[in-house]
Steps between C-alpha positions, in 0.01 A plus 500: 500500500181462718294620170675199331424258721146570504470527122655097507236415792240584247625367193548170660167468694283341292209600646618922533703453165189380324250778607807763424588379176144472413474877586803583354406356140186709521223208613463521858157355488665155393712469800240284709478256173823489450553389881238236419753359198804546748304287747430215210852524332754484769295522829639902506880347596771601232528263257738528158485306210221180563648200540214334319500779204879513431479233201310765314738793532666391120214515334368823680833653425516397118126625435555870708815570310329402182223731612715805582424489916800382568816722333786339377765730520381526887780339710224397739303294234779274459611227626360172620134499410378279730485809760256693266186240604259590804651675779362679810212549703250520226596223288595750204745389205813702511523471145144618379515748793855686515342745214274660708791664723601682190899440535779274511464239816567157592208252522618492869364842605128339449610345849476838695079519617484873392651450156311163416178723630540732313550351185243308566284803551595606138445189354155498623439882355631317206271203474241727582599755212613256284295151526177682668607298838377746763295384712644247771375193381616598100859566627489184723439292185817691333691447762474083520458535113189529303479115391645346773197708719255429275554106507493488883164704519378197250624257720339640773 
């Protein structure tokens, strides 16, 4: 029971949950950057879905299930879509994000530190793989979004 209890004190500390889970997807080295992005998201305090971001859960719903990330005969991926838009300490959309934990979960697990770090550990191998993102400042733009970075450099 003891080993239990001390697997739940890290999974739900963001700051030990994100280091693990960082680890534990196979990119330690981005545990001190993704502190930084706990720190900006949610002040490191467990957060679910935003408040502010919830509006755009439909849409991010409709376009992952039309994309394949999200599986529809997954029990999990049903449901009210509104809970599929940015959750966590990192900001990341359940519904762009659930595929990188590679099996049937609710949007809702993104709320656990280690889990949301490390999927957002292999979303940033992916980026990097993927889009060429790997270098802090390259994933930083992917993670706000490409255009909506690229307009607030312009404005200064």
């Amino acid at each position: 029971m003891l080993a239990v209890l001390e697997l739940l004190r890290i999974a739900f500390n963001p700051l030990l949950g994100t280091v693990v889970g960082a680890a534990l997807a196979g990119e330690p080295q981005l545990g001190e950057e993704l502190t930084r992005i706990c720190r900006r998201e949610s002040h490191c305090r467990l957060v679910g879905a935003h408040a502010r971001d919830v509006w755009a859960g439909p849409v991010m719903h409709r376009k992952a299930t039309a994309r394949g990330w999200l599986d529809a005969e997954c029990v999990w991926h049903r449901g009210d879509p509104h809970r599929f838009s940015t959750r966590g300490i990192f900001g990341i959309s359940a519904a762009y994000s659930l595929r990188f934990v590679d099996v049937c979960l609710p949007p809702e697990v993104l709320d656990i530190p280690l889990v949301s770090a490390y999927v957002a550990a292999k979303r940033s191998r992916f980026m990097c793989e993927r889009h060429g993102a790997c270098t802090r400042k390259e994933r930083h733009r992917r993670w706000v979004g490409a255009a909506k970075y690229d307009r607030q450099q312009r404005s200064g």
